[in-house]
N, C-alpha and C positions, 0 to 999 in steps of 0.2 A: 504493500500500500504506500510505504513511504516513496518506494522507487517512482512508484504511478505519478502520485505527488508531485513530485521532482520533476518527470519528467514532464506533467503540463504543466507547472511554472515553468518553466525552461521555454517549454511552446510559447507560453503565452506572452511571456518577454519577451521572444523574436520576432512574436506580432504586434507586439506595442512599436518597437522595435523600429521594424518596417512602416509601420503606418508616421512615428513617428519622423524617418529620413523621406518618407514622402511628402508631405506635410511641407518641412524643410526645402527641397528641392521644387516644389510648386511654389512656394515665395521665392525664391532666390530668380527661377522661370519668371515669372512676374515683374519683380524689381528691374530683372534686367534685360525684359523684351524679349525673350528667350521664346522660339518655334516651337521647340522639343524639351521636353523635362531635360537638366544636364544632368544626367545622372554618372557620365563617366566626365571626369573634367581633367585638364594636364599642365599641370602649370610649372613655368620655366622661369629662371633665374640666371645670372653671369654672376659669376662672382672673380672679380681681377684687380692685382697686383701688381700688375707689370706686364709687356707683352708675352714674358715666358712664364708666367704664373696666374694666366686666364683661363679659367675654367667654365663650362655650361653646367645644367643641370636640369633635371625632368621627373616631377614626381608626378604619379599615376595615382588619382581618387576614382573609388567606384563608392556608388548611392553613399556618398559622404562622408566614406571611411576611406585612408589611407590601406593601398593595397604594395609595401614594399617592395615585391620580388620584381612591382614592374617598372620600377626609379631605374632610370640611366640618367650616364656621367658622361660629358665630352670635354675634351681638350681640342682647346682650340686653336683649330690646322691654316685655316685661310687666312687673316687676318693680320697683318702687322700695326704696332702700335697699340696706342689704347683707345679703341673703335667699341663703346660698347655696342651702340645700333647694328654694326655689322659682324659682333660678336653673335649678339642675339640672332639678328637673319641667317648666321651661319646654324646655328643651332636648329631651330626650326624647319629648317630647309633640310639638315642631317634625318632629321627626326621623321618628317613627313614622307623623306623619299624613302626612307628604310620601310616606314610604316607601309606605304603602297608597294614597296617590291615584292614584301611578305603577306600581300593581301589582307592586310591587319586594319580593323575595324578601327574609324578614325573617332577622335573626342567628339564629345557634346557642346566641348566648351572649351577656347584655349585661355587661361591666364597666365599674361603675361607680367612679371614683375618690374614696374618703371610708370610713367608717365607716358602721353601721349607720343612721343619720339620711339619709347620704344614699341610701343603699341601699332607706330606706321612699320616699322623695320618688318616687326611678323607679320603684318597686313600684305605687304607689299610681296614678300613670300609665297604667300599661300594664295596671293592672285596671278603670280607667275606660274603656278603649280597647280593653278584651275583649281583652288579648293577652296574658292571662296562662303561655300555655302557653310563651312564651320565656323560660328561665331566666336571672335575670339575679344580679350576686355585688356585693359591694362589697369595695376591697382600701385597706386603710388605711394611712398612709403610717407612718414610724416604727416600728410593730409588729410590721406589714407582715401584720396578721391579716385574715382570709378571711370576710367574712359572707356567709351564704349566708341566702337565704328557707326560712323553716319551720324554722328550728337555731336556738334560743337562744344555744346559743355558740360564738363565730365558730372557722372552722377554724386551727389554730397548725400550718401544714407544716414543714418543715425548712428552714434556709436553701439548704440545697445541692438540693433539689425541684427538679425539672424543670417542674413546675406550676406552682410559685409563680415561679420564674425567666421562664417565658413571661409570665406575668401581670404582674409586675414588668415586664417591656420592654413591654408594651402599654400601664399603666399610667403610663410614665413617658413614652411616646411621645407620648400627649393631651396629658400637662402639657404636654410640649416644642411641641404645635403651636398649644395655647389661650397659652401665654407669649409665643411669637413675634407671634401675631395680636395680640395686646393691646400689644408694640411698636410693632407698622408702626402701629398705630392711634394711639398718642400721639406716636410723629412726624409723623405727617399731621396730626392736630389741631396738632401746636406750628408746624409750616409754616403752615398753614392762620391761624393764632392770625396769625404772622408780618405776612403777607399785611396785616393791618388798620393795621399800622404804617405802610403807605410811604402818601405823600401823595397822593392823584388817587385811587386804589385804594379805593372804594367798593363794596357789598355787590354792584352788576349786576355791575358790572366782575371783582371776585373772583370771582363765579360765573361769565362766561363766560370766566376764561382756569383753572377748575379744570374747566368741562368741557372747551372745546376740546384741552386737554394731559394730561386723561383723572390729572387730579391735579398735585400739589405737585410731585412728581419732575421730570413734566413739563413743569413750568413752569423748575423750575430747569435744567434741561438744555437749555431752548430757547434760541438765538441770538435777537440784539436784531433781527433780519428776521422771526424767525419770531413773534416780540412783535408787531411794528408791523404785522405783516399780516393781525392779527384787526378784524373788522369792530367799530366801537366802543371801542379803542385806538390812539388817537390814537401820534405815537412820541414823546413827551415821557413819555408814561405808560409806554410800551415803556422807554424807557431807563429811568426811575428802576425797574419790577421788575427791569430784568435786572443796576443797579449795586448794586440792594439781594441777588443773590445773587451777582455777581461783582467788586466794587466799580468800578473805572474801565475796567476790561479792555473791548478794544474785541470787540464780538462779532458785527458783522455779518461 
């Protein structure tokens, strides 16, 4: 009886649940002139440092929840300087043309992170790319104001919105995943960077112990056996990488 119990609460919260992210996504449709409920939405972010520390980023919401496994990361290829609009177009143009190679079901809804400029960059994209029928919004930080394509002036919601508070967590979710990427990326360059310092440790050698250890991590986590037993490190080279990241410690 208990188990029965359980399991229709369980049901019955799925179906508040559901009525409740419907509910949701019929105002946000609303708010924002929207054709189709957005129930799948993709919202992109830049995050840049420099021209060699620009990164894009793509997280994937289905009916209002963050769906992880389908977030991508791009480094950015085309682009010299610090262009974000054409960081952005680079992004969305990656993203779109992989999507259609793969016959992969396009968003409901693009948010784009930035203000109207960057809002033209993805616009401009995805009319070169005939896909103009997905509507896409820009959500600006500070403001926190709404452009939409075809409105001269961007939407002012309320702060207490149920619309703009989804969009705000989408929005602030790309930052969070293009910020982390562009971490691991300058700690792996500064490891990597490291690597040219120890003695013996030239440019083959740095490249077969960053692939066999599948990265820097993996170098530094590997015991001085597991150094000396790549083909072409010799164990004199093996010890000084492993006392340049563990100093004397014995690590066979």
């Amino acid at each position: 009886m208990a188990k029965r119990n359980a399991a229709l609460d369980l049901k019955t919260a799925k179906a508040d649940q559901r009525i409740l992210c419907q509910d949701l996504l019929k105002e946000v449709q609303r708010d924002l002139h929207l054709c189709h409920l957005p129930r799948r939405i993709e919202g992109f972010d830049i995050s840049n440092l420099g021209p060699t520390e620009a990164v894009g980023s793509m997280v994937f919401w289905n009916d209002a929840m963050p769906v992880k496994s389908r977030y991508r990361r791009y480094n950015i290829k085309g682009i010299r300087g610090i262009d974000d609009y054409g960081m952005m177009a680079e992004v969305i143009r990656r993203r779109y043309t992989r999507l259609r190679e793969e016959n992969g079901r396009m968003p409901d809804l693009i948010l784009i992170d930035g203000g109207k400029g960057h809002l033209q960059a993805g616009l401009h994209v995805l009319s070169e790319m005939g896909l103009t029928e997905i509507p896409a919004i820009g959500l600006a930080k500070r403001e926190e104001l709404i452009y939409l394509s075809g409105m001269d002036a961007p939407l002012d919601l309320p702060a207490r919105s149920p619309t703009l508070r989804l969009l705000q967590r989408i929005r602030d979710e790309a930052h969070r995943f293009a910020l982390s990427f562009q971490r691991q990326r300058r700690t792996k360059r500064a490891f990597s960077s490291a690597l040219d310092r120890i003695p013996g440790v030239g440019a083959k050698r740095k490249a077969m112990l960053l692939k066999h250890f599948s990265g820097v991590d993996g170098i530094k986590k590997a015991s001085l056996a597991d150094l000396a037993s790549i083909h072409g490190i010799d164990r004199n080279t093996a010890k000084r990488v492993f006392s340049f990241f563990h100093g004397d410690k014995e690590g066979d």
